[in-house]
N, C-alpha and C positions, 0 to 999 in steps of 0.2 A: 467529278468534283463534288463536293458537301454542297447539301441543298440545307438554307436557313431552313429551321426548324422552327413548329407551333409551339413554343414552351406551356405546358399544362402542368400544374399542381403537384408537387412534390412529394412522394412517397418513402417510405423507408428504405426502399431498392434506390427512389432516385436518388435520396441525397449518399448514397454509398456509390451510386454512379456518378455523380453528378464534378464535371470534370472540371468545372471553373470555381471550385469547392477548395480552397489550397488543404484541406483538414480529411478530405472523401476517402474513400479505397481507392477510388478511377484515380487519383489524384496520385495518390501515393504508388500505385502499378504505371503509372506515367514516368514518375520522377526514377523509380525502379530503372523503367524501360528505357529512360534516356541516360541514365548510367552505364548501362549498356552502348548504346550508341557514342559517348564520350571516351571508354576504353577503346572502344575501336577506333576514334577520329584520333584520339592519344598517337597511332600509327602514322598518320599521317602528317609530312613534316608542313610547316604554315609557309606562304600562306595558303588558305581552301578554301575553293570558290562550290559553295552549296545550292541547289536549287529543292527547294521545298512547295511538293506538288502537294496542292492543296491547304499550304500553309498562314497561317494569322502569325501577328508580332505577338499576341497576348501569349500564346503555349509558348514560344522562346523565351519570354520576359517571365513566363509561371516556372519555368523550369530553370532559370539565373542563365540570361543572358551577360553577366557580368563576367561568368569566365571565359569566355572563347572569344581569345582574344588571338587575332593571326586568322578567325574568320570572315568572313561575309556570305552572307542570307541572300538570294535572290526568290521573292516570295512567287507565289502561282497559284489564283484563286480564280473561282466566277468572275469576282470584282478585283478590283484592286484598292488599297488602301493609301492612306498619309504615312510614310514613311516617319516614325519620331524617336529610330536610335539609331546609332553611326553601327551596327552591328551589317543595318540590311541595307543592300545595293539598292536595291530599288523592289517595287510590289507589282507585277502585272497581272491583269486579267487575260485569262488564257483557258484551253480547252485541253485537261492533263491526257487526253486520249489523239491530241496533236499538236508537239513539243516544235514543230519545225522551224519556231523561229530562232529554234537553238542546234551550234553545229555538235555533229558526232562528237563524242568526250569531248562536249563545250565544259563540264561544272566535275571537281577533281569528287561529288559526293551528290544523288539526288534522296533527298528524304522525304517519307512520304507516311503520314497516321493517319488511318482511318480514311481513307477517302477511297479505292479503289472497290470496295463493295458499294459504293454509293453512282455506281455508273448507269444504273438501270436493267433491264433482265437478261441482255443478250451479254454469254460470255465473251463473245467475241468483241467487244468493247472495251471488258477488261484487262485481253489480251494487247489491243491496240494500247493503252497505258504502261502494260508492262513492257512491250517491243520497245515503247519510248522511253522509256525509265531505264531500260538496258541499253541504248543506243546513245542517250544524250548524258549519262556518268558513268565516269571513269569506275565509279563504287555505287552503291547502292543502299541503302535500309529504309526499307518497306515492312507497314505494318496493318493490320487486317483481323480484325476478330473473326471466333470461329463459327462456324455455320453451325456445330453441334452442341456449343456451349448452353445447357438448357436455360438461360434467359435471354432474350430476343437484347440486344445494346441501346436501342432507340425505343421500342416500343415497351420495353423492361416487364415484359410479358414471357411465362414460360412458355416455348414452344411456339409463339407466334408466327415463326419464321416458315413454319412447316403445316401449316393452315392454307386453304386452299383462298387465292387472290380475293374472292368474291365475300368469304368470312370475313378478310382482313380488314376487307373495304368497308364492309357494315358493321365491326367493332370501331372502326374509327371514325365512321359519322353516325354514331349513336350515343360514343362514351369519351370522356377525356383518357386516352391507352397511352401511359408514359410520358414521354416528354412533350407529346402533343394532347393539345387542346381539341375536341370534338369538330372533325373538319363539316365545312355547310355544307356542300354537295360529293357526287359518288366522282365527278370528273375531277377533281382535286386527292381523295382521296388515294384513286386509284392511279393515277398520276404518282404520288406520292408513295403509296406502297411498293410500285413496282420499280421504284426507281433505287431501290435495297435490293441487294443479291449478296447473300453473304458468302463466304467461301469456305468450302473445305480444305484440310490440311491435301490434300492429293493434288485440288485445283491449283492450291499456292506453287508448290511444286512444278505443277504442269505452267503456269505461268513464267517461273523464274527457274527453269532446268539445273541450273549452273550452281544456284542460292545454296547454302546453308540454311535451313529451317528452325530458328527460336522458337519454344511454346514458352508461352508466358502460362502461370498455372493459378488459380486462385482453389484451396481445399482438395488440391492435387485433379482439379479438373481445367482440361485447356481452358483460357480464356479467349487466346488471338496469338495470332502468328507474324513473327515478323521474316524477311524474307531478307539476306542480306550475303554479300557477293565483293568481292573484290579488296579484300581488306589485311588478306595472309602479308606478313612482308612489308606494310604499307604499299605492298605493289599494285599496281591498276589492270585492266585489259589493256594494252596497244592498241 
């Protein structure tokens, strides 16, 4: 699941990443990304029951929640929030690496940005997400920046990602790196650094066998990958 973030001081990269920006590039490779995702819901006939691992009202509402209508949002955060548009069933706090409160193809779509590199170091965690994310929809679209794209997404540092734990931790309780603010101690830090495992195009794969593979591209270099399955046809798994 998404760990809140230290928000630190705005740079030229941030406000080009900066997703809650309606005007940013992140902004506009979003709305891109979910054009995508509405050609393929296009397929499927209403009404569709969605679960959104890891998801907020605000990216639905940033992206026009006005047109999908014959939907419903079941959200799935840390937290849970106040429900305040007839879009979303309801908002629970939940653990996207243990879906069991929902049965097999419970939700006709599970969607899911940015959150699965945020599980912490072990792959095996991530793989517990994606079992679940193929077990509880009937469809899927999952999406994931890429481990090689040379700016880190969060720390908006080139090559960060590939710096060895102990570097990470003492640029980040030294200096304000990206979207975080200079953390006080190394157990916070490193807490926090290891809690990002970003993925390669291979691992997405190896996570979602079955998927179709999107790269999204920015200057013809991946960005992130979306991972997406069950859509041919409007037909589902059984």
């Amino acid at each position: 699941m998404k760990r809140a973030s230290h928000f630190g001081r705005l740079s030229v990269v941030g406000s080009v990443s900066d997703n809650s920006n309606p005007r940013s590039l992140a902004t506009a490779m979003r709305r891109k990304r979910f054009a995508f995702f509405l050609s393929l819901l296009d397929r499927v006939p209403r009404p569709v029951r969605i679960l959104d691992v890891g998801g907020l009202q605000q990216f639905w509402k940033m992206m026009g929640s006005e047109r999908l209508e014959g939907i419903s949002v079941t959200l799935l955060n840390l937290r849970s929030e106040r429900i305040e548009d007839g879009l979303f069933a309801e908002s629970i706090a939940g653990d996207a690496r243990d879906l069991g409160q929902f049965d097999s193809g419970g939700f006709d779509v599970v969607f899911s940005n940015s959150v699965i590199e945020h599980l912490g170091p072990r792959f095996e965690d991530q793989r517990r997400m994606a079992d679940e994310v193929r077990r509880v929809g009937k469809r899927y679209f999952v999406q994931t920046p890429n481990r090689y794209f040379p700016i880190e997404p969060l720390f908006l540092t080139p090559g960060f990602q590939f710096l060895p734990v102990a570097v990470r931790v003492w640029l980040v309780t030294h200096f304000n790196v990206g979207w975080y603010q200079r953390f006080p101690d190394v157990a916070s830090a490193k807490q926090e650094v290891e809690s990002i495992s970003l993925l390669s195009r291979n691992q997405v794969q190896d996570l979602f066998p079955e998927a179709g593979i999107f790269e999204e591209k920015i200057l013809g270099l991946t960005k992130s990958f979306v991972a997406y399955h069950g859509w041919n046809d409007a037909g589902a798994r059984s």
